[in-house]
Short mmCIF file of the C-alpha atoms (twelve columns), coordinates in Angstrom:
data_MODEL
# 
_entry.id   MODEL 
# 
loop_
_atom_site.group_PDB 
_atom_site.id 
_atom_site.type_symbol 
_atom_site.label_atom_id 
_atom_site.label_alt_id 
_atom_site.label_comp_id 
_atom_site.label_asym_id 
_atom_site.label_seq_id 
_atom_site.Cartn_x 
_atom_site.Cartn_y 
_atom_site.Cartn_z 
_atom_site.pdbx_PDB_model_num 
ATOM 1   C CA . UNK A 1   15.413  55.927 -15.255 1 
ATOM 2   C CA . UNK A 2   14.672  54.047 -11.969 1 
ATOM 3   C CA . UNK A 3   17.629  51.727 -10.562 1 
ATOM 4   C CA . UNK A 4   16.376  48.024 -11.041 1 
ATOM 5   C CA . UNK A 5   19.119  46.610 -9.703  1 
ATOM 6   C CA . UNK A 6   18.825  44.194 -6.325  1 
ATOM 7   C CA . UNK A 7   20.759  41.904 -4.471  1 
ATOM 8   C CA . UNK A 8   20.602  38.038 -3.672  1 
ATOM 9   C CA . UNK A 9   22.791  37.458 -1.121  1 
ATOM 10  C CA . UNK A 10  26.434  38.161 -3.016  1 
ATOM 11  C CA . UNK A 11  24.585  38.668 -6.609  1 
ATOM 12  C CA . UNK A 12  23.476  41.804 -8.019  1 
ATOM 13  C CA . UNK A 13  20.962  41.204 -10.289 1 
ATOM 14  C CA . UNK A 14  20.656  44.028 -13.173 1 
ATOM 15  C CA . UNK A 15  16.941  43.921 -12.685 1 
ATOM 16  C CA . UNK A 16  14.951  41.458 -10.552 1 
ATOM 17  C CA . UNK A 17  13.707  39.188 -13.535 1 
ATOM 18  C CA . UNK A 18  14.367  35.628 -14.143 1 
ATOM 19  C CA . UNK A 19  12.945  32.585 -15.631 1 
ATOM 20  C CA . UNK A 20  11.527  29.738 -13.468 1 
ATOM 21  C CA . UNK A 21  13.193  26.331 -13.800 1 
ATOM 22  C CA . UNK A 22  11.812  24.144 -16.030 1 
ATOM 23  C CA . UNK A 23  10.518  26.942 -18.490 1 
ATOM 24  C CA . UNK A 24  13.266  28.294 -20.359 1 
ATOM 25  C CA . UNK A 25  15.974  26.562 -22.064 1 
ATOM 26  C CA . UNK A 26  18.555  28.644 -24.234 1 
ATOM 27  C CA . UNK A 27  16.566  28.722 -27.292 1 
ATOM 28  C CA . UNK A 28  15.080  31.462 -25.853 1 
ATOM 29  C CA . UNK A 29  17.732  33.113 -27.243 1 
ATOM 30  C CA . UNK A 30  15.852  33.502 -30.470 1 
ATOM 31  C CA . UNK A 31  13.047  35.734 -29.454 1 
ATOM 32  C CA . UNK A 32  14.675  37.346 -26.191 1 
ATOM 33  C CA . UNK A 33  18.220  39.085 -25.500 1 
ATOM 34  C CA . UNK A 34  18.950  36.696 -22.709 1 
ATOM 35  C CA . UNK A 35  21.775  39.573 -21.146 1 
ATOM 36  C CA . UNK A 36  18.121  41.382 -20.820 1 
ATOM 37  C CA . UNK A 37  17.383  39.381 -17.770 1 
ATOM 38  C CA . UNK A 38  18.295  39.301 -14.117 1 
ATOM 39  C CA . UNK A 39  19.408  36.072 -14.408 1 
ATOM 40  C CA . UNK A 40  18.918  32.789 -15.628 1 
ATOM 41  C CA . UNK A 41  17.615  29.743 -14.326 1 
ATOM 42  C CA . UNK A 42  18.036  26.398 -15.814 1 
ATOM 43  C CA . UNK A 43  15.703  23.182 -15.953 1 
ATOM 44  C CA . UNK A 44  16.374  21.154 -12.966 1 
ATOM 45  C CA . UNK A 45  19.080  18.442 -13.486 1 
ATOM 46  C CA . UNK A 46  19.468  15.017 -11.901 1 
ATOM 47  C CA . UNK A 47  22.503  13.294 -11.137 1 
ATOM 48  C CA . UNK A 48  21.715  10.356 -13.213 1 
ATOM 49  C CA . UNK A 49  20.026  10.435 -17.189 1 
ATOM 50  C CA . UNK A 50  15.780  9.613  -16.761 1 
ATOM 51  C CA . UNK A 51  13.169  9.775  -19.439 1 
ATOM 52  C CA . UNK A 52  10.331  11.546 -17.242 1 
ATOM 53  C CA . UNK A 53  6.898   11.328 -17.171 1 
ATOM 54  C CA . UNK A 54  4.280   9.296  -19.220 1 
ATOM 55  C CA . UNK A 55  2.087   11.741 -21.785 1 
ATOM 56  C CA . UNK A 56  0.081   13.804 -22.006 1 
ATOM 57  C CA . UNK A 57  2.695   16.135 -19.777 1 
ATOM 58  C CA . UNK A 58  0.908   18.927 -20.432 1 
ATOM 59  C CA . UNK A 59  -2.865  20.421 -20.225 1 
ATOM 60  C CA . UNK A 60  -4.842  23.528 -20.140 1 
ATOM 61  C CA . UNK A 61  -6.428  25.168 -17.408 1 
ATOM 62  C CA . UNK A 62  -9.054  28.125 -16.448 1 
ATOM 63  C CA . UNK A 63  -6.387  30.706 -16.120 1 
ATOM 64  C CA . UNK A 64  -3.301  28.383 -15.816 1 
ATOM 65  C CA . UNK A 65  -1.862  24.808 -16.606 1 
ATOM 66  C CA . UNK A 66  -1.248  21.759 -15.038 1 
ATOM 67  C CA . UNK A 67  1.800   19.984 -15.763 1 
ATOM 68  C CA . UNK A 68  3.159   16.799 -14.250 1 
ATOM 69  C CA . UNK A 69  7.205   16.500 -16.850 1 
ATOM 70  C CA . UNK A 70  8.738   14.194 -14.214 1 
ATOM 71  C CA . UNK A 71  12.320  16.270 -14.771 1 
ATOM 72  C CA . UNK A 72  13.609  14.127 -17.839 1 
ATOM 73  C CA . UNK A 73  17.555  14.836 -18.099 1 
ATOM 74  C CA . UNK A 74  20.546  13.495 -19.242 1 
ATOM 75  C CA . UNK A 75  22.195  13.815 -15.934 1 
ATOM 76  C CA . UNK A 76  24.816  16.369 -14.510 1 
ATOM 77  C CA . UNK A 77  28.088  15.704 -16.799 1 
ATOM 78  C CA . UNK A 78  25.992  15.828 -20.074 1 
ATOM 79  C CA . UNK A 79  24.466  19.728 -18.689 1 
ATOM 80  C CA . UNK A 80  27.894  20.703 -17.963 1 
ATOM 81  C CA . UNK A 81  29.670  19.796 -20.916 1 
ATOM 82  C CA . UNK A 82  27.251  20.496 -23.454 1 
ATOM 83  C CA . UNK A 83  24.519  22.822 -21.803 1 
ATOM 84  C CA . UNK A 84  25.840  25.452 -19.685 1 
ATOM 85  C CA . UNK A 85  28.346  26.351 -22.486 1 
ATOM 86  C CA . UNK A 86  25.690  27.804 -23.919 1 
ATOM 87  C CA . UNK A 87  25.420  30.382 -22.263 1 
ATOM 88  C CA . UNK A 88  29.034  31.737 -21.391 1 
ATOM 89  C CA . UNK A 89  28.448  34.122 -23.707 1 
ATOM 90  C CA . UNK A 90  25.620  35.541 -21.688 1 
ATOM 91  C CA . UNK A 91  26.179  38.454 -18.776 1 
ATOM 92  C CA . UNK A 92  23.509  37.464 -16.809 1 
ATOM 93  C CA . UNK A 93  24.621  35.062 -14.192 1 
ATOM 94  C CA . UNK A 94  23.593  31.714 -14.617 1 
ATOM 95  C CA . UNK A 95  21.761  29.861 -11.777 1 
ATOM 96  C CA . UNK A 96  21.733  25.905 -11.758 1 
ATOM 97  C CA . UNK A 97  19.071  23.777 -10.733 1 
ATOM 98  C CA . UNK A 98  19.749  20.334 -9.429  1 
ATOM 99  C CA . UNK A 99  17.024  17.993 -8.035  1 
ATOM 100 C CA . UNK A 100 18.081  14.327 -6.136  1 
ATOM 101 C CA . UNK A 101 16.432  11.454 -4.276  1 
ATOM 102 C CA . UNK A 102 18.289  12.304 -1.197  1 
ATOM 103 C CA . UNK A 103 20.070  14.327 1.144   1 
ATOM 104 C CA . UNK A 104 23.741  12.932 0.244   1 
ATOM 105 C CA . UNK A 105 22.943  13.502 -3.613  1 
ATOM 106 C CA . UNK A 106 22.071  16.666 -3.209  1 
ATOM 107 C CA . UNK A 107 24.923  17.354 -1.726  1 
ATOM 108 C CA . UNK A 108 27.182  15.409 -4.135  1 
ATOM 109 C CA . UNK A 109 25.405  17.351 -6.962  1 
ATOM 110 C CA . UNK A 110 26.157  20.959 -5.645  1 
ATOM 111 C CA . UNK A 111 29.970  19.608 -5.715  1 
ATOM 112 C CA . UNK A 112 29.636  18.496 -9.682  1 
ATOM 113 C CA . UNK A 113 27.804  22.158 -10.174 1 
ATOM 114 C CA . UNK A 114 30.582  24.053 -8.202  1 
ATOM 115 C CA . UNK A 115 31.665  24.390 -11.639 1 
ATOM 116 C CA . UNK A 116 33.215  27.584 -13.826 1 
ATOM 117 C CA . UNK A 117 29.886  29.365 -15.501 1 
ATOM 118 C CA . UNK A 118 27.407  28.870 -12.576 1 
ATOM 119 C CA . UNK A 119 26.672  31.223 -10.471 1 
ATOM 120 C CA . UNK A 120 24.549  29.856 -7.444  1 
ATOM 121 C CA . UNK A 121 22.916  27.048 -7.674  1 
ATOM 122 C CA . UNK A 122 19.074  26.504 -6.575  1 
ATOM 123 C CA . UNK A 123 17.710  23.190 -4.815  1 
ATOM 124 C CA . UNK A 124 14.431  21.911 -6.148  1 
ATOM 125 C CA . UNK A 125 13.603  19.959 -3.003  1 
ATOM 126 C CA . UNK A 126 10.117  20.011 -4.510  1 
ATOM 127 C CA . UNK A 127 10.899  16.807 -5.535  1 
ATOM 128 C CA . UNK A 128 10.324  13.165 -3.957  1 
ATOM 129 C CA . UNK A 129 13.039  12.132 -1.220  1 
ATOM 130 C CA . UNK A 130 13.304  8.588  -1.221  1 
ATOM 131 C CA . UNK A 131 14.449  8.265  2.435   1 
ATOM 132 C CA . UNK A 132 10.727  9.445  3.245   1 
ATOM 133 C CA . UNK A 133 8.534   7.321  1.083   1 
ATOM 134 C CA . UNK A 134 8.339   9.727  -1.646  1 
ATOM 135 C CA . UNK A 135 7.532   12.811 -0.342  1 
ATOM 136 C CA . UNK A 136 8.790   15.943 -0.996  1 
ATOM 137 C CA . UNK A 137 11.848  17.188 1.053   1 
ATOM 138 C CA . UNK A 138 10.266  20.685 1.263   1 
ATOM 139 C CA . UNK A 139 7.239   18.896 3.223   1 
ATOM 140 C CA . UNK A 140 9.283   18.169 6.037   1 
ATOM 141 C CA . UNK A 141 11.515  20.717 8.198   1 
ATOM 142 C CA . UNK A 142 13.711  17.710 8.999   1 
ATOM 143 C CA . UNK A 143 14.427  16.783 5.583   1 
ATOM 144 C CA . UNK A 144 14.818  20.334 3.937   1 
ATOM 145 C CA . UNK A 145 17.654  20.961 6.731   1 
ATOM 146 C CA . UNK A 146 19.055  17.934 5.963   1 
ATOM 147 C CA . UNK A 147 19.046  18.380 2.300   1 
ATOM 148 C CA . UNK A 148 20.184  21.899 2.688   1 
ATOM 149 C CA . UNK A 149 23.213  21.274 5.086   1 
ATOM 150 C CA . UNK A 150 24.432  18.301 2.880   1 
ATOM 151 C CA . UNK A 151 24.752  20.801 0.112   1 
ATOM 152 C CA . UNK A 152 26.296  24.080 1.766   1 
ATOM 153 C CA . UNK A 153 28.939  21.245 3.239   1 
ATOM 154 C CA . UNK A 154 30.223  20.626 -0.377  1 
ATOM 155 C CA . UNK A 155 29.824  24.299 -2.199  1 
ATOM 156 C CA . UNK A 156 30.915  27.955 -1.630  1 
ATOM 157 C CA . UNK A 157 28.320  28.978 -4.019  1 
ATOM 158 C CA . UNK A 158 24.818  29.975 -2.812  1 
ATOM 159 C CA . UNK A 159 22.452  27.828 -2.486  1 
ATOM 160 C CA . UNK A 160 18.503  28.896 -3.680  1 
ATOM 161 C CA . UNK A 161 15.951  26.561 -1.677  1 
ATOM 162 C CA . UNK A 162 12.776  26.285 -3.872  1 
ATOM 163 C CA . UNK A 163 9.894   25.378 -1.779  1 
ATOM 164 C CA . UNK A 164 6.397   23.917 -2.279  1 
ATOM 165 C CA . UNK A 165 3.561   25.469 -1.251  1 
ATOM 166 C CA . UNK A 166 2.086   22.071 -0.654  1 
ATOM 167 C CA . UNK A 167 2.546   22.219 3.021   1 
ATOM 168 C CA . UNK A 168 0.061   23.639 6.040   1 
ATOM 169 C CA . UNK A 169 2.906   26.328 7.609   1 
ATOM 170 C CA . UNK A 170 5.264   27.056 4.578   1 
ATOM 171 C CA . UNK A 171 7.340   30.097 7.542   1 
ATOM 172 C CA . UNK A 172 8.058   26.707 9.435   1 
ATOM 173 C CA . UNK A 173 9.655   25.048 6.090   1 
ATOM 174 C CA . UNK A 174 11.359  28.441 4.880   1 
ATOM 175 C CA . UNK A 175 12.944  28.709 8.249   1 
ATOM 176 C CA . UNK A 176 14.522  25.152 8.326   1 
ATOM 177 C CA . UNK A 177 16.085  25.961 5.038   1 
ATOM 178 C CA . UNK A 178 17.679  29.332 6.241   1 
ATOM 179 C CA . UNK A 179 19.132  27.599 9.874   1 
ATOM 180 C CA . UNK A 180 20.440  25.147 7.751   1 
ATOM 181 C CA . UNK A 181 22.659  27.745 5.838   1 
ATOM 182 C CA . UNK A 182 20.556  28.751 2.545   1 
ATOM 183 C CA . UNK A 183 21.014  32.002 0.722   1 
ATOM 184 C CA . UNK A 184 17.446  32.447 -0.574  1 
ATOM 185 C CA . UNK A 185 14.260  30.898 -1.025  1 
ATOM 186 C CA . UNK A 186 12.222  30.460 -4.045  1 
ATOM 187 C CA . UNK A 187 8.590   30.597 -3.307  1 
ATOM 188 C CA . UNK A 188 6.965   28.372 -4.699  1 
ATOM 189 C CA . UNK A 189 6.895   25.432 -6.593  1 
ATOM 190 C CA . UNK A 190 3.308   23.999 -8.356  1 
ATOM 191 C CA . UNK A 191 0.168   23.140 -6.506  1 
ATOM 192 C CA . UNK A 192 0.053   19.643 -6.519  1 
ATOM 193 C CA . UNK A 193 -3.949  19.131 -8.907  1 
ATOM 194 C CA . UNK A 194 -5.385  16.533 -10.772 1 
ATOM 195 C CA . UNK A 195 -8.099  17.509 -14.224 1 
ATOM 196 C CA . UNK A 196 -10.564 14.641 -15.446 1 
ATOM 197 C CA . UNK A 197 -11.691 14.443 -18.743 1 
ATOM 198 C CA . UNK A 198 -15.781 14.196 -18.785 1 
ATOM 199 C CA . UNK A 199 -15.865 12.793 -22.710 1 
ATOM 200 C CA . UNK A 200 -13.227 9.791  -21.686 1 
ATOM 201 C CA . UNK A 201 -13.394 10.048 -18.258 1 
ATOM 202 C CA . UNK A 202 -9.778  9.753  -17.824 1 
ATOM 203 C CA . UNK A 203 -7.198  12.132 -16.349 1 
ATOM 204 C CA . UNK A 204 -5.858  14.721 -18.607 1 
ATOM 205 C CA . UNK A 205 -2.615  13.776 -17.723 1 
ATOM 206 C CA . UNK A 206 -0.611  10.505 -18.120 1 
ATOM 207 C CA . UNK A 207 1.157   10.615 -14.638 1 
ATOM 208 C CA . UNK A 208 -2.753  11.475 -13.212 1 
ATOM 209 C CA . UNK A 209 -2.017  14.647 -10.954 1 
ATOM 210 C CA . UNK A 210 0.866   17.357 -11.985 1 
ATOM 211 C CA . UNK A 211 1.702   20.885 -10.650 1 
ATOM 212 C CA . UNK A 212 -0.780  23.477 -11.595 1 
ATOM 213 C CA . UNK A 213 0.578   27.509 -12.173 1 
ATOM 214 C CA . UNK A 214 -0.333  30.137 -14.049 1 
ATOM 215 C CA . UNK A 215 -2.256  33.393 -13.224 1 
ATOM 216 C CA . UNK A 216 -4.572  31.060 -10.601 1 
ATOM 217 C CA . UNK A 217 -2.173  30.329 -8.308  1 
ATOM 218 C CA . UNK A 218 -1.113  34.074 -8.043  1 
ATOM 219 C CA . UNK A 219 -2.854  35.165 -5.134  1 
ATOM 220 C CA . UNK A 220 -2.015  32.345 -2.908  1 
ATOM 221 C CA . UNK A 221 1.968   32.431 -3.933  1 
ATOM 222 C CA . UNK A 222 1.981   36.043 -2.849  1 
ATOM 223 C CA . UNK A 223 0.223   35.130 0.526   1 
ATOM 224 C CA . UNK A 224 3.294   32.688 0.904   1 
ATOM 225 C CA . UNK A 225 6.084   35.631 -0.061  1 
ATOM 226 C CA . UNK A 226 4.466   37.363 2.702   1 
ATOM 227 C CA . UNK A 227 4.885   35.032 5.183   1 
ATOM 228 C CA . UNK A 228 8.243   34.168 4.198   1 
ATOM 229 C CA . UNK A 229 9.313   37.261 4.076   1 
ATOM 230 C CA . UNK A 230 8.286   37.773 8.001   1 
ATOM 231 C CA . UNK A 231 10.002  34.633 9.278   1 
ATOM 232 C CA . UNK A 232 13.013  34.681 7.739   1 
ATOM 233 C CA . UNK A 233 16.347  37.295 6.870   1 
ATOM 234 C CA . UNK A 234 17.404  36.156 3.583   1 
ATOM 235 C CA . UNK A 235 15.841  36.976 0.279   1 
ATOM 236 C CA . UNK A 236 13.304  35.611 -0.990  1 
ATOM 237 C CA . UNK A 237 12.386  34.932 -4.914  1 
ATOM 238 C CA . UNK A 238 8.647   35.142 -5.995  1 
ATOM 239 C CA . UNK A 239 7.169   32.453 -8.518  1 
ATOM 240 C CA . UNK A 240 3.990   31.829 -9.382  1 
ATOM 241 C CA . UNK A 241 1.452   33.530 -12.002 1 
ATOM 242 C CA . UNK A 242 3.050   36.672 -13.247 1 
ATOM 243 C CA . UNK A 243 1.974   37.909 -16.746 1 
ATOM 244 C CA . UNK A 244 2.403   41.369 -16.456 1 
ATOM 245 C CA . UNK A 245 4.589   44.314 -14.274 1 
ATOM 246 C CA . UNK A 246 2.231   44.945 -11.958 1 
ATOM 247 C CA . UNK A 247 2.047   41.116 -10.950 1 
ATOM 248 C CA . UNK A 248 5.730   41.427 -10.295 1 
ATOM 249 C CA . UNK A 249 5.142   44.288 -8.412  1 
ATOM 250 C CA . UNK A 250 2.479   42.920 -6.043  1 
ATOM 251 C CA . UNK A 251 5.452   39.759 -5.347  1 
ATOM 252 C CA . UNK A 252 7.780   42.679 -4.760  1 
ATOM 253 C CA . UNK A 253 5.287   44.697 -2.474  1 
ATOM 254 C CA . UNK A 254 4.818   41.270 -0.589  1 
ATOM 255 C CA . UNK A 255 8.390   40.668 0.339   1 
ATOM 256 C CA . UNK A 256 9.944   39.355 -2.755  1 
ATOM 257 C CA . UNK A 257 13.264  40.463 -3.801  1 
ATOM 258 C CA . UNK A 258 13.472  38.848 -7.146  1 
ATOM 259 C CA . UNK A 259 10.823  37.052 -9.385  1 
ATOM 260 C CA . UNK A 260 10.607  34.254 -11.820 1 
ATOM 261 C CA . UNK A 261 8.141   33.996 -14.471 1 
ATOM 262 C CA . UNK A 262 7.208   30.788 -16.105 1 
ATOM 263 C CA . UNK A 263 4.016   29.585 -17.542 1 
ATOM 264 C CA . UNK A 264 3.642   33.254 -18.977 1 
ATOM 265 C CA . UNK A 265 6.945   32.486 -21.498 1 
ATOM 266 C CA . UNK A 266 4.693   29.778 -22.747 1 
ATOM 267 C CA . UNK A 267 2.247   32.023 -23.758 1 
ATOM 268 C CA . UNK A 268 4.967   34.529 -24.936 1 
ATOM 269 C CA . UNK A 269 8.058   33.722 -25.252 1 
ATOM 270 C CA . UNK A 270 9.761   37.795 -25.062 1 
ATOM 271 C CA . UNK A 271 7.166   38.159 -21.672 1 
ATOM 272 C CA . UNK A 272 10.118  38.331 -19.196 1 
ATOM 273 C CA . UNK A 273 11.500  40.955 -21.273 1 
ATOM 274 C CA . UNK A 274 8.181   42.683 -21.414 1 
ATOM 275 C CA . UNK A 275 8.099   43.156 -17.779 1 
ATOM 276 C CA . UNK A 276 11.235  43.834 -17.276 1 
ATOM 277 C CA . UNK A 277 10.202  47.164 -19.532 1 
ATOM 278 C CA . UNK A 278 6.824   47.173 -17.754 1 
ATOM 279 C CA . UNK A 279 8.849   47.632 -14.572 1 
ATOM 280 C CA . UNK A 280 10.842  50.764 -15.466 1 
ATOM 281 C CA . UNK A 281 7.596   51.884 -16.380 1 
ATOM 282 C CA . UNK A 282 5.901   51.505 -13.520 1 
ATOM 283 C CA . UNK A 283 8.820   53.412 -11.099 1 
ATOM 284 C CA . UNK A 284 8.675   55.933 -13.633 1 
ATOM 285 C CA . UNK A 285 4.639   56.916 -12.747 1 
ATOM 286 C CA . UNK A 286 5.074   56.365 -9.587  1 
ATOM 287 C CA . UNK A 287 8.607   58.192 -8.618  1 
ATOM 288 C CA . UNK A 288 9.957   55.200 -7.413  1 
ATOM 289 C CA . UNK A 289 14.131  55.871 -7.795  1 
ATOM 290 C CA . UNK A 290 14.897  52.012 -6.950  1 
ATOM 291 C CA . UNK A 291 13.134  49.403 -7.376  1 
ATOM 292 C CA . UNK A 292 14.251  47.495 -3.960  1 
ATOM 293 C CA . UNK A 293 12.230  50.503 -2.351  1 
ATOM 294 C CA . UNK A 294 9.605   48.038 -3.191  1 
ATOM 295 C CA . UNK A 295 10.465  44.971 -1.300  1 
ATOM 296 C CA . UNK A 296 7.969   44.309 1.141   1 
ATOM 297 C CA . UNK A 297 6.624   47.731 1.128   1 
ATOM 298 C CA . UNK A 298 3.021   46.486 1.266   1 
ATOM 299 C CA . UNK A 299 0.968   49.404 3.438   1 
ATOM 300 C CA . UNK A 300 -0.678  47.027 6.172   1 
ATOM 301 C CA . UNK A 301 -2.357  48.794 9.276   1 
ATOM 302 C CA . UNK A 302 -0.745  47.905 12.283  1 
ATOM 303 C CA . UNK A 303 -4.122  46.912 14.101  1 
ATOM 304 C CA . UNK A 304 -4.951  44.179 11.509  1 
ATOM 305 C CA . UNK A 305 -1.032  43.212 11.027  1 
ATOM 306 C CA . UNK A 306 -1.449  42.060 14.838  1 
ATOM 307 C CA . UNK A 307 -4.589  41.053 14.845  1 
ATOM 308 C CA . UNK A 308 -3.329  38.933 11.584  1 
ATOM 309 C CA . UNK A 309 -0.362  37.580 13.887  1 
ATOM 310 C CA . UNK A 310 -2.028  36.448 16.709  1 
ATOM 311 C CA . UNK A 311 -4.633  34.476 14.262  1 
ATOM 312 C CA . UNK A 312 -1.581  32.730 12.963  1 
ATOM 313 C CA . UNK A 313 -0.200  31.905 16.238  1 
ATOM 314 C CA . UNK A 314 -3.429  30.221 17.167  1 
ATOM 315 C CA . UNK A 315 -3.871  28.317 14.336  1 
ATOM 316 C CA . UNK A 316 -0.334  26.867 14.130  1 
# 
């Protein structure tokens, strides 16, 4: 049986299978062996208690979903004393997402979260940073160092930057948030997209545009593991459309280390399990003895890899 094991900085993962923030919660418990999994990722908490967004939250897509939640929590003391104790039960180390309006609560988050039970703790700077008129941190290479040094000032435990992929030159963003002392990267957040009904000619959703993932969104994710993979040294964690083993594969092929899967547990809650399975299978065909001989093992020739290099130079 192949060796699925792989690293993340100082975690070793059992296999490289985890759920992506914001879908999983530790009900999963009753159709999954959580231990089964690499690790496990938790919604994204904010420092204070907010309701989130207005409904519909939620709607249906050709080969995905859009989703626009707007991160409702009860705030960081309320997760810690009656979430995370959920899990200490669970071997799989347990991986806290925080999301704040700035730099500075960012940072004073990772120093609640440096907390007995977690593990490492990843950074949605997906999210709106009030000190720029709203937008995202991970827009900006200014503001994902910032938000990223304000947190590795207060915490010894390793800090996951998830990214958005709304951005021209996502290598510039991922390197900003490795100078600035991260320990991986997740890659990516949700496309930001916007569905009209035609019979009420109103937007699907009540917040207007949301993030849109699922199977869609695969290809261009992978594009952005690739990238990321080339510009920077530390890990980096695929997410975005994998159903099935081989879609994990092609994230591993592309540079990924680890993967999360998240709008296929919708679908099926036991799918993270599935592929963990659908992984040993795979080494098994193809005489693969550990599965981080995969990570970025994509067979490119040379000619076009420079050819594809100098393209990218130009254009940036």
């Amino acid at each position: 049986m192949a060796d699925l094991r792989v690293n993340i900085g100082t975690l070793i993962l059992k296999n490289p299978v985890m759920p992506a923030s914001g879908c999983f919660a530790y009900e999963y418990e009753q159709a999954l062996d959580l231990s089964r999994l690499g690790a496990l990722v938790t919604k994204s908490v904010t420092p204070k208690s907010r309701i989130g967004n207005p409904v519909p939250r939620v709607c249906e897509t050709p080969a995905g979903m859009l989703n626009s939640i707007g991160l409702p929590s009860h705030g960081q003391r309320y997760f810690l004393e009656e979430i995370a104790p959920h899990y200490s039960a669970v071997s799989a180390p347990l991986v806290a997402s925080v999301s704040a309006d700035t730099a500075e609560e960012f940072g004073m988050a990772c120093e609640v979260f440096s907390a007995p039970g977690i593990a490492a703790i990843e950074a949605n700077i997906s999210c709106p940073n009030l000190e720029a008129d709203g937008r995202a941190f991970a827009m900006s290479a200014t503001d994902t160092h910032a938000a990223l040094h304000a947190m590795k000032k207060r915490t010894r435990l390793p800090i996951w930057a998830k990214l958005t992929p709304n951005v021209t030159d996502i290598a510039e963003i991922a390197r900003a948030a490795e100078d600035a002392g991260a320990d991986a990267l997740v890659v990516a957040n949700t496309f930001l997209a916007m569905a009209i009904d035609p019979e009420t000619r109103k937007p699907r959703l009540g917040n207007v545009m949301g993030g849109l993932s699922g199977p869609a969104v695969r290809p261009l994710i992978v594009r952005m593991v690739f990238q990321c993979h080339r510009a920077v040294k530390i890990p980096v964690i695929g997410c975005g459309g994998i159903v099935t083993a081989e879609d994990a594969v092609e994230h591993l092929l592309a540079g990924a280390t680890a993967v999360q899967v998240g709008t296929a547990s919708f679908l099926d809650p036991a799918a993270m399990v599935r592929i963990i399975e659908g992984l040993e299978a795979y080494c098994g065909r193809h005489g693969v003895a550990r599965i981080a001989e995969l990570i970025g093992a994509v067979s490119i020739d040379p000619g076009i890899t420079d050819r594809w290099l100098r393209l990218a130079q130009q254009s940036g």
